[in-house]
C-alpha positions as CSV (number, residue, x, y, z in Angstrom):
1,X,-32.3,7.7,-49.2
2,X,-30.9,11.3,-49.0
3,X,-30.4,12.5,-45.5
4,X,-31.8,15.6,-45.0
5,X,-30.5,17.6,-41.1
6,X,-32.3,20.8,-40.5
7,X,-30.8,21.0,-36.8
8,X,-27.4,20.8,-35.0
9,X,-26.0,21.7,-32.1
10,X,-23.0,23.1,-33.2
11,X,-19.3,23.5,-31.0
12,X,-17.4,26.4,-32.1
13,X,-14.0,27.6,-30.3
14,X,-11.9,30.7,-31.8
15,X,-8.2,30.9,-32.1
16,X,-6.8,32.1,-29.3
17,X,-4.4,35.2,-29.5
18,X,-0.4,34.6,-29.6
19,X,1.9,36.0,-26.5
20,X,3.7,38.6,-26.8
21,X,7.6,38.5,-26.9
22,X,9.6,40.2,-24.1
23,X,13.3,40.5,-26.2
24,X,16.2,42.7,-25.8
25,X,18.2,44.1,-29.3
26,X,21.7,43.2,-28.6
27,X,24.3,43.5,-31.4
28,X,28.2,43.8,-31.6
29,X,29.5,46.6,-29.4
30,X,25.7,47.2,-28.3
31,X,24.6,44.0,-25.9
32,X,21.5,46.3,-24.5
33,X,20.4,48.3,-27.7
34,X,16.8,48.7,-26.4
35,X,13.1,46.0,-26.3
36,X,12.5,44.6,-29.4
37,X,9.9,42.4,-29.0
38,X,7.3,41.9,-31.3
39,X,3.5,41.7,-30.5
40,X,1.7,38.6,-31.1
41,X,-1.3,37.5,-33.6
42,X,-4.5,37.6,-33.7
43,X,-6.6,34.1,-32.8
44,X,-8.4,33.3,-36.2
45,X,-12.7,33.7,-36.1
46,X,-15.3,31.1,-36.5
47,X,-17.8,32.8,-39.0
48,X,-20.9,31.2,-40.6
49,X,-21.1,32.6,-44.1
50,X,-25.1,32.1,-46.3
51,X,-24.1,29.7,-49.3
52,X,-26.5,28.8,-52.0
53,X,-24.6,25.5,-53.0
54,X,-25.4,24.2,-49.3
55,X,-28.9,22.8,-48.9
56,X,-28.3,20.8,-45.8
57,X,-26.9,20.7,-42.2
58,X,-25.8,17.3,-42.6
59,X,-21.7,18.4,-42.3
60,X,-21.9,19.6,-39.1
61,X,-24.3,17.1,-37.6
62,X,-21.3,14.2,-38.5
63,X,-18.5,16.9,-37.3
64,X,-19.8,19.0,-34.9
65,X,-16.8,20.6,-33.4
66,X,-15.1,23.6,-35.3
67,X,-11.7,25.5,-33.8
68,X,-10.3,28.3,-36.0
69,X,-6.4,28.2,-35.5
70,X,-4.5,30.1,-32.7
71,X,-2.2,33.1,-33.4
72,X,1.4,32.7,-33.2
73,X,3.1,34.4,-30.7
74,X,5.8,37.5,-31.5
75,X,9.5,37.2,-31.8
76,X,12.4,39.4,-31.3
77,X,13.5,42.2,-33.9
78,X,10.0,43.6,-33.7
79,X,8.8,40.7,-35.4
80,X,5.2,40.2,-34.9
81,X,3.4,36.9,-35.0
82,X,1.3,35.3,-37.8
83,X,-2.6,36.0,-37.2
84,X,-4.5,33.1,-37.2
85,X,-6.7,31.8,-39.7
86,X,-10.8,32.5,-39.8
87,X,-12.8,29.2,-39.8
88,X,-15.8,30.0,-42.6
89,X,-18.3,27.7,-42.5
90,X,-20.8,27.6,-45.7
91,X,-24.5,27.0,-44.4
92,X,-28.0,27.4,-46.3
93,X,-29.9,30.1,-46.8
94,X,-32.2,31.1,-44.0
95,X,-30.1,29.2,-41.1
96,X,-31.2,30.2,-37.6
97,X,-28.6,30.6,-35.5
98,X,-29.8,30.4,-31.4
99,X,-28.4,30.3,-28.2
100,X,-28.4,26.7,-26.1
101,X,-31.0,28.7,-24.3
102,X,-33.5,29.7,-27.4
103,X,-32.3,33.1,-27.9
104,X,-32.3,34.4,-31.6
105,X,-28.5,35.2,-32.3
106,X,-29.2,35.9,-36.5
107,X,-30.8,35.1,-38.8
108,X,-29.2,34.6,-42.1
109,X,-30.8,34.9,-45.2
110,X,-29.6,36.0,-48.5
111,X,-26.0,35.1,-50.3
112,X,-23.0,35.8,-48.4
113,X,-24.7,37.2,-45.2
114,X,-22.2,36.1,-42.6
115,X,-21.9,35.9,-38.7
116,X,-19.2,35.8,-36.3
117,X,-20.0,32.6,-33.9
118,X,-16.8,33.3,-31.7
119,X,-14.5,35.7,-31.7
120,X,-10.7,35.3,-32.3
121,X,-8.2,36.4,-29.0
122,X,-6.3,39.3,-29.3
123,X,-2.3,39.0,-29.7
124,X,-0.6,40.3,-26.6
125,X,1.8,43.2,-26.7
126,X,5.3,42.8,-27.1
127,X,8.0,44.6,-24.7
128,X,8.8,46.9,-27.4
129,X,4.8,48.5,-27.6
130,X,5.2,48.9,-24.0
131,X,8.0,50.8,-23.8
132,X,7.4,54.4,-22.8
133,X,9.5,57.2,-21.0
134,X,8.7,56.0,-18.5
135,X,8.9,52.5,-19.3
136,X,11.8,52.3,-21.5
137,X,13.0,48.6,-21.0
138,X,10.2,46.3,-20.0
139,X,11.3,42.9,-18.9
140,X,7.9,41.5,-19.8
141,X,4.9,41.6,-22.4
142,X,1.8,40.7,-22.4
143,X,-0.3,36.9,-22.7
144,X,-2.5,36.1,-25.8
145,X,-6.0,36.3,-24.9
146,X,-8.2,33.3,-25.4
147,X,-10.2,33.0,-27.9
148,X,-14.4,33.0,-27.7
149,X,-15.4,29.4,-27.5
150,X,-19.0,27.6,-26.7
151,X,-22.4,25.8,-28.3
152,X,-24.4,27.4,-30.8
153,X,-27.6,25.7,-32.2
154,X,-28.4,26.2,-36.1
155,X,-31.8,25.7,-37.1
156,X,-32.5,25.7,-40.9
157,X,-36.1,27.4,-42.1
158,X,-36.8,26.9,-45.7
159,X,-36.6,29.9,-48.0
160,X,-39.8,29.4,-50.3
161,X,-42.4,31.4,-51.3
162,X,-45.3,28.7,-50.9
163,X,-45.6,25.8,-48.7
164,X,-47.3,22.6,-49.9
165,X,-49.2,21.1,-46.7
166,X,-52.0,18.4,-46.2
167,X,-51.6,14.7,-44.9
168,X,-49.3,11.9,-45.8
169,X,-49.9,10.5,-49.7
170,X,-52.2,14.0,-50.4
171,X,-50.3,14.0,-53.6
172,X,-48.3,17.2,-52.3
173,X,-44.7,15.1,-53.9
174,X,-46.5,14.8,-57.3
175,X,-48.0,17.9,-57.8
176,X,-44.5,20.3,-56.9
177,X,-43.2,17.3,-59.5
178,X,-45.6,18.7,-62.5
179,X,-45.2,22.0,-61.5
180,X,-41.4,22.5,-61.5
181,X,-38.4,20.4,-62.5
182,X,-38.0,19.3,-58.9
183,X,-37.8,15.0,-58.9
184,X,-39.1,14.1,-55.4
185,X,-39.8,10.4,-54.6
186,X,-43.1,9.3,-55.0
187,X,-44.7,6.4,-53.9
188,X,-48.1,5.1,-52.7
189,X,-47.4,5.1,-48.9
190,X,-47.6,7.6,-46.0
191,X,-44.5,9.4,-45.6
192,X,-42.7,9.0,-49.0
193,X,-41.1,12.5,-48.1
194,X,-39.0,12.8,-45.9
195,X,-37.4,15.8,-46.4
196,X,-38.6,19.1,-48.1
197,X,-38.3,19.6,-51.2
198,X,-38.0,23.2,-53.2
199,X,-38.9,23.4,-56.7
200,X,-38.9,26.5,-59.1
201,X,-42.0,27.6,-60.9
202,X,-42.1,30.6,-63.9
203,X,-45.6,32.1,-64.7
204,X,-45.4,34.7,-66.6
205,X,-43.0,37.0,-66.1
206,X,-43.2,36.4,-62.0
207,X,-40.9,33.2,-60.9
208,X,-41.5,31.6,-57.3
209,X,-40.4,28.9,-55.1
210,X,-42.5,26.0,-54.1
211,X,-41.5,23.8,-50.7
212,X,-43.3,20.0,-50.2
213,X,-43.1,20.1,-46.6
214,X,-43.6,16.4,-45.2
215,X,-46.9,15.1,-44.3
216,X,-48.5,16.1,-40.9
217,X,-51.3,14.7,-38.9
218,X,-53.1,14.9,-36.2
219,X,-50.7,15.8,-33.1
220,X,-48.0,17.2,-35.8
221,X,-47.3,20.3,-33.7
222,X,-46.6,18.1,-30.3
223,X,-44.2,16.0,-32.3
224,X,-46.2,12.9,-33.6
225,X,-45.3,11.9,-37.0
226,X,-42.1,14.1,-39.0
227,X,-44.7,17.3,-38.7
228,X,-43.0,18.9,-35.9
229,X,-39.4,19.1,-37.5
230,X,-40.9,20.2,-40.6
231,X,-43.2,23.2,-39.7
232,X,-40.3,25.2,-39.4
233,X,-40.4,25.3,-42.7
234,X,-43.4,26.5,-43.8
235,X,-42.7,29.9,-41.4
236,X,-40.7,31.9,-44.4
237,X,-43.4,31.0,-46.9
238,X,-45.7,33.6,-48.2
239,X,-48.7,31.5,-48.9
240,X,-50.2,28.0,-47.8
241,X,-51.8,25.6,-49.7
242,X,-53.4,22.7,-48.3
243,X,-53.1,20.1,-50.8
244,X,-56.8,17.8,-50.2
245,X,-57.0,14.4,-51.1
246,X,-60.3,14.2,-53.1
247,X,-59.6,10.3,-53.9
248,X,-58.7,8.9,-49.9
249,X,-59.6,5.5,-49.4
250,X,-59.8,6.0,-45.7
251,X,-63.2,5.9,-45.0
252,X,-62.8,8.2,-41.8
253,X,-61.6,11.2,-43.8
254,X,-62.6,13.3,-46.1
255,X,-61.4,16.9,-47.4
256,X,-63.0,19.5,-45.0
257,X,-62.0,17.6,-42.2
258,X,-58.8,16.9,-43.3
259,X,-58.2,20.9,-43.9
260,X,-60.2,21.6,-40.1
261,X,-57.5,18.9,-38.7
262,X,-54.2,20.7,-40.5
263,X,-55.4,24.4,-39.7
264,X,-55.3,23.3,-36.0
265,X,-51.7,21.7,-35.9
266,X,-50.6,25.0,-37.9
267,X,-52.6,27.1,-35.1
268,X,-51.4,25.3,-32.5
269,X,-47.7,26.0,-34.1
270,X,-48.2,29.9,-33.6
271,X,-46.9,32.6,-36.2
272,X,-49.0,31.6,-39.1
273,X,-52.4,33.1,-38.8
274,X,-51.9,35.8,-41.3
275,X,-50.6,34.0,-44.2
276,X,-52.9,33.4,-47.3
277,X,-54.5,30.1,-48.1
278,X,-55.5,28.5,-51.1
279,X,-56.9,25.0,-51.3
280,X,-56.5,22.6,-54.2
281,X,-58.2,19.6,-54.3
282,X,-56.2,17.1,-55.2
283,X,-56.7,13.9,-57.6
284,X,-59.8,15.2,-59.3
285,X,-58.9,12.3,-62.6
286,X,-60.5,9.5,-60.4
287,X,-64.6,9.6,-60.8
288,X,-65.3,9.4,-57.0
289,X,-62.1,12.3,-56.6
290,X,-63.8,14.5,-58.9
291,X,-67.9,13.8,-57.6
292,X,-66.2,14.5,-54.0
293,X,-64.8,17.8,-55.0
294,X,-68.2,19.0,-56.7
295,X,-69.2,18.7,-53.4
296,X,-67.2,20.2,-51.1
297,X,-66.4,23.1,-53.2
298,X,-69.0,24.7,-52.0
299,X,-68.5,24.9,-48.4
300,X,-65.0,25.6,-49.0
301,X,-65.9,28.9,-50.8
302,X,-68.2,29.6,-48.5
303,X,-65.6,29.9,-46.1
304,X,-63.3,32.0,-47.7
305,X,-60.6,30.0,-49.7
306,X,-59.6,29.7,-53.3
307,X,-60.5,26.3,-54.7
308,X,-58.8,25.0,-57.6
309,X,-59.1,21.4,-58.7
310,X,-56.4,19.8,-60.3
311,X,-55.2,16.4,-61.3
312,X,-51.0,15.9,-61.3
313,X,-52.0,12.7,-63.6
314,X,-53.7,14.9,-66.1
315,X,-52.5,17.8,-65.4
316,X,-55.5,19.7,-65.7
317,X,-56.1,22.7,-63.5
318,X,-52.1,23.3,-62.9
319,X,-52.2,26.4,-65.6
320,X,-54.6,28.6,-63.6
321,X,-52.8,27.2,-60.1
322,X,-50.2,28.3,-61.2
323,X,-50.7,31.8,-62.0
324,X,-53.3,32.3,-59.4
325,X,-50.1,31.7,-57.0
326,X,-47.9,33.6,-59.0
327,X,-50.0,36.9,-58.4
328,X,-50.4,36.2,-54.6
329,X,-46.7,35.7,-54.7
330,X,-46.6,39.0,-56.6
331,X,-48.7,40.8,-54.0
332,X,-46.9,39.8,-51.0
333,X,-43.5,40.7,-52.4
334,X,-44.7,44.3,-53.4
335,X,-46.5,44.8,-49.9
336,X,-42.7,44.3,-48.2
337,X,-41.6,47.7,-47.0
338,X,-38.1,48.1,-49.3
339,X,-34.7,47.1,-47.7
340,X,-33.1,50.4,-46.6
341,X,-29.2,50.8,-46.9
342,X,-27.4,49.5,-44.2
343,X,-26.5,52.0,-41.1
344,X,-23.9,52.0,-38.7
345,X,-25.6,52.9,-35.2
346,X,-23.5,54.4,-32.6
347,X,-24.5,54.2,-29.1
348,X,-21.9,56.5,-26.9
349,X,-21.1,55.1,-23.6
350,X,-23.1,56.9,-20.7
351,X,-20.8,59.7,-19.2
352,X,-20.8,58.1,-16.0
353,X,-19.5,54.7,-17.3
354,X,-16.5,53.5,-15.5
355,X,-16.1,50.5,-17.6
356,X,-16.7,48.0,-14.6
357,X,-18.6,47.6,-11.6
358,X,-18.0,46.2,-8.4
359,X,-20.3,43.2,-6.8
360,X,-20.4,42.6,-2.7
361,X,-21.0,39.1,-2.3
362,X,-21.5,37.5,1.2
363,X,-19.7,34.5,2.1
364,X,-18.9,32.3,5.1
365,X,-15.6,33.7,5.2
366,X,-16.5,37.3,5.0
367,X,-17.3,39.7,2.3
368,X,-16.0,39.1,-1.7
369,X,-15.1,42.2,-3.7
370,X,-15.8,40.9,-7.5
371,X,-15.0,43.5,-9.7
372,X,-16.7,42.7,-13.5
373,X,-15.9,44.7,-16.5
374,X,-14.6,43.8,-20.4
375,X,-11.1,45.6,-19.8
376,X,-9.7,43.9,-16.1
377,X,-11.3,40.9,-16.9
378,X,-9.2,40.9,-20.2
379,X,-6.3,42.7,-18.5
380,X,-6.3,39.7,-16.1
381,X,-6.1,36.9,-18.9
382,X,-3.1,39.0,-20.5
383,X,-0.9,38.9,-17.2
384,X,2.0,36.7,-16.2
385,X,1.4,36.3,-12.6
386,X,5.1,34.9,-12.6
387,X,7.0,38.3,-13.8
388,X,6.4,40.4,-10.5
389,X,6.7,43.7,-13.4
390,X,3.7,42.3,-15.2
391,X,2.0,41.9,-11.8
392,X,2.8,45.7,-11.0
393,X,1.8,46.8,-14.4
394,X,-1.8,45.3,-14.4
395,X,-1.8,47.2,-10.7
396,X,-1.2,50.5,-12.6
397,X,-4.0,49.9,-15.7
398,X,-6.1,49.2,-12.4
399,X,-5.4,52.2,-10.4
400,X,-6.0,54.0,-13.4
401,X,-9.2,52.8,-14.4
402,X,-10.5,53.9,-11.0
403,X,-10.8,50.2,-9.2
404,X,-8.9,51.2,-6.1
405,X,-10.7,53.9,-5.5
406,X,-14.3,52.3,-6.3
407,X,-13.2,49.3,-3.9
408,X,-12.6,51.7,-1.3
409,X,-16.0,53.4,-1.7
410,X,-17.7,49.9,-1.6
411,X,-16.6,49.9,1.6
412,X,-13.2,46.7,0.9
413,X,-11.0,46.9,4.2
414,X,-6.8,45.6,3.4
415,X,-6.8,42.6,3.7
416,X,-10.5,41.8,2.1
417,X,-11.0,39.4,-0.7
418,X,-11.2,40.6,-4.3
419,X,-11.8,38.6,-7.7
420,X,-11.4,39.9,-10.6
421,X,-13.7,37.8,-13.2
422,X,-16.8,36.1,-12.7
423,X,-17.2,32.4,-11.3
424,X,-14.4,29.9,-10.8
425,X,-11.9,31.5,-13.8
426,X,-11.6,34.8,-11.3
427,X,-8.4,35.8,-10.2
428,X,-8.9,35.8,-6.8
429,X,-6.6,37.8,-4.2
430,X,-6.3,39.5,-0.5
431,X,-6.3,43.6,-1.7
432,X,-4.2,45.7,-0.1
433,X,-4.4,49.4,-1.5
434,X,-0.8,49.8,-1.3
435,X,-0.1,47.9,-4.1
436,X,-2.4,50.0,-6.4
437,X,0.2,51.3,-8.2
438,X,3.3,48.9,-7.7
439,X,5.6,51.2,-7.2
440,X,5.7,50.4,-3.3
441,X,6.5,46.7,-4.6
442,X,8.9,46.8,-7.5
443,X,10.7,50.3,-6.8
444,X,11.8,51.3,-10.5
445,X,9.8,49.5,-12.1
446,X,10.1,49.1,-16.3
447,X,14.2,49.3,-16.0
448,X,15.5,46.2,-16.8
449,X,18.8,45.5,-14.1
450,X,20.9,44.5,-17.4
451,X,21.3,48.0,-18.0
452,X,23.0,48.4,-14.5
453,X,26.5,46.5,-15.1
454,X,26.8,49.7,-18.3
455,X,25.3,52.5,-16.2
456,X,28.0,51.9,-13.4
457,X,30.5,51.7,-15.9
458,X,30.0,54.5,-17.4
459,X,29.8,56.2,-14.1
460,X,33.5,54.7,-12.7
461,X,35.1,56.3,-15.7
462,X,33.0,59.7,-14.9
463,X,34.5,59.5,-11.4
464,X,38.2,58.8,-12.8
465,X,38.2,61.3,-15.2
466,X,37.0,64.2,-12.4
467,X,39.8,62.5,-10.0
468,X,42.6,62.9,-12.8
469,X,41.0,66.5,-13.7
470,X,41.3,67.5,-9.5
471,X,45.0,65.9,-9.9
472,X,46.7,68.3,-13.1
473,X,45.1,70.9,-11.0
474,X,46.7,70.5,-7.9
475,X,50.1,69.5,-10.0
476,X,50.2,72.8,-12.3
477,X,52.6,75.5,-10.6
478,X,52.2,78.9,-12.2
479,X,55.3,80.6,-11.4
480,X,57.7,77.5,-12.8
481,X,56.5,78.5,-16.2
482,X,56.0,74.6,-16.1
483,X,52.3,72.8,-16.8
484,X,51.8,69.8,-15.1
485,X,53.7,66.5,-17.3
């Protein structure tokens, strides 16, 4: 039996970005020649990519977890790490990709539309991009950031242009059979199909896709029988057609309440009130199939529908089915507004965006500070809270970003509680505004003390060469005629 998965819960985690290098050039005669540390790379992305060869979500329901690789961090001799690799994973056309929570995150439909499901880290900076004049030998460089990782759910929704519905063994299997070259499985028992099946049709010069959606019944929309994880995909399809079996030997059913019983799972389902319908009674080469449909053609007609009879067995009736759906097809396809050219919409930040924002939370212990924003929450992750200089550096982004100052308005006393980051990943510390811009803490900060052993050298033989200078002076005697030896 071919499994068919139309659903998965999929884990996806990005590369996370490479560390930076913190180096030093040193060559012959030139030990201290200056930071050369390289930055490092990029974590790789996890990206879901539309391909037409994939008709299933079967791969990812038997693997279900997905990490792109990490960026490799930089070296010295402004060498910068390798970027990591993006994770593409193929998936069908017209995947749904949600949130664990229901929300819509895209919808992909059409060859090669792509999505990124998490986002690769960025490489931290070497010691050599953070030079400056007045940072000219940094004794530290920034941390990788983490890449995006967390659950996404993919649903997959049929891309046809009609949906074959109607109850178990309507003859919904046989029918798609005759009218493409699609080979479903088709038996004399309830719930042969199990999974949808697409076949193409040509009529004329208009060619359409037809989907066999599995059987519903009664209570298909609360979950009884496979109707419920089959609807979905009937919700791309331009028009229904409720396939009626004219030849049941159920003695409880018949066609008009067998169409009364599918319209209300498909009401009950929502979104598919405004799609056409056409009804085909089905099986019209048995004599009691074809006496039934005399009769409830009428009624049918009377409300509305398009009645064809057909007979998959003799194949009578398929010709004008066909083309009837074709032009329907036709219609809808012309009634779509066109597809304008992609535009790039930019949305300025408001004028009075700081970038962050500051939340007073109560506690037991007193007031919390928490300071949220996309920069110090990633300036946080890129800090080595073991290199006091990195410590002082992230003070100085901070100061100049304008937290100090908004912690003061929001009324944060020294010694008050401040975490940077929401919940239990916050970086969590007693403030003290002093430290806003490090220089308090680390004196002159971004000189590394290496360079002090040269300095002072080159200073003592300053010092000697003034002293011997002073000395010839005080030596020369300008009435021997002699100059000092």
């Amino acid at each position: 039996m071919t499994t068919f998965v139309d659903r998965v819960e999929l884990h996806v985690a990005a590369g996370n970005g490479g560390h930076g290098c913190a180096s030093v050039h040193r060559e012959k005669f030139k030990p201290l020649g200056g930071p050369d540390g390289g930055n490092g790379g990029r974590g790789g992305d996890v990206i879901l990519v539309v391909d037409q060869s994939v008709t299933t979500l079967i791969d990812y329901h038997h693997h279900p977890h997905r990490k792109a690789t990490n960026g490799k961090p930089g070296e010295g001799g402004h060498r910068a790490g390798k970027e990591g690799q993006d994770l593409v994973l193929p998936v069908p056309d017209g995947t749904v990709v949600l949130s664990k929570s229901g929300e819509v995150l895209a919808d992909l439909v059409g060859h090669g539309t792509s999505f990124v499901a998490a986002q690769g880290g960025r490489g931290g900076l070497g010691n050599a991009a953070l030079a400056s004049a007045r940072r000219k030998a940094p004794g530290f460089a920034l941390l990788g950031v983490p890449g995006d990782a967390g659950d996404v759910v993919l649903e997959l929704k049929t891309v046809a242009d009609v949906a074959l519905v109607g109850y178990p063994s309507a003859g919904k299997s046989s029918l798609i059979s005759v009218l493409s070259a699609a080979k479903p499985k088709i038996a004399d028992y309830p719930f042969t199909t199990l999974v949808p099946n697409l076949g193409v049709v040509t009529a004329g010069s208009v060619t359409y896709t037809v989907a066999d959606v599995p059987g519903l019944i009664p209570g298909a929309s609360q979950g009884k029988g496979l109707g419920l994880e089959f609807l979905r995909h009937v919700e791309r399809c331009e028009v229904l057609v409720h396939v009626l079996d004219t030849a049941t030997l159920e003695s409880d059913r018949d066609p008009v309440t067998d169409l009364d019983i599918i319209e209300e799972e498909l009401r009950q389902y929502g979104g598919l009130e405004g799609r056409p319908r056409v009804v085909v009674l089905n099986k019209t080469d048995v004599p009691d199939g074809k006496d039934l449909a005399d009769l409830v053609r009428p009624d049918l007609e009377a409300r509305g529908y398009r009645v064809f009879e057909v007979s998959a067995v003799s194949r009578s009736g398929l010709r004008e089915l066909s083309f009837a759906l074709a032009k329907i097809v036709d219609a809808a396809r012309a009634a779509k507004p066109k597809q304008e050219a992609t535009r790039i919409v930019i949305r300025p930040k408001a004028v009075d965006d700081a970038g962050f924002r500051i939340v007073t939370e109560e506690t037991a212990d007193g007031p919390v500070f928490r300071v949220l924003g996309e920069k110090p929450e990633r300036w946080v992750r890129q800090t080595d809270f073991n290199n006091d200089e990195a410590v002082g550096y992230l003070s100085d982004r901070l100061a100049r970003l304008g937290v100090e100052d908004r912690l003061k308005k929001s009324g944060a006393h020294p010694g008050d509680t401040v975490a940077i980051g929401p919940g239990e990943d916050a970086v969590v510390f007693d403030w003290e505004p002093a430290m806003a811009s490090g220089a308090e803490m680390l004196g002159r900060r971004g000189e590394d003390h290496r360079f002090d052993a040269p300095r002072a050298a080159v200073q003592r033989r300053k010092e000697r060469e003034a002293e011997r200078a002073d000395q010839e002076y005080n030596d020369f005697d300008p009435f021997s005629g002699a100059g000092p030896v």
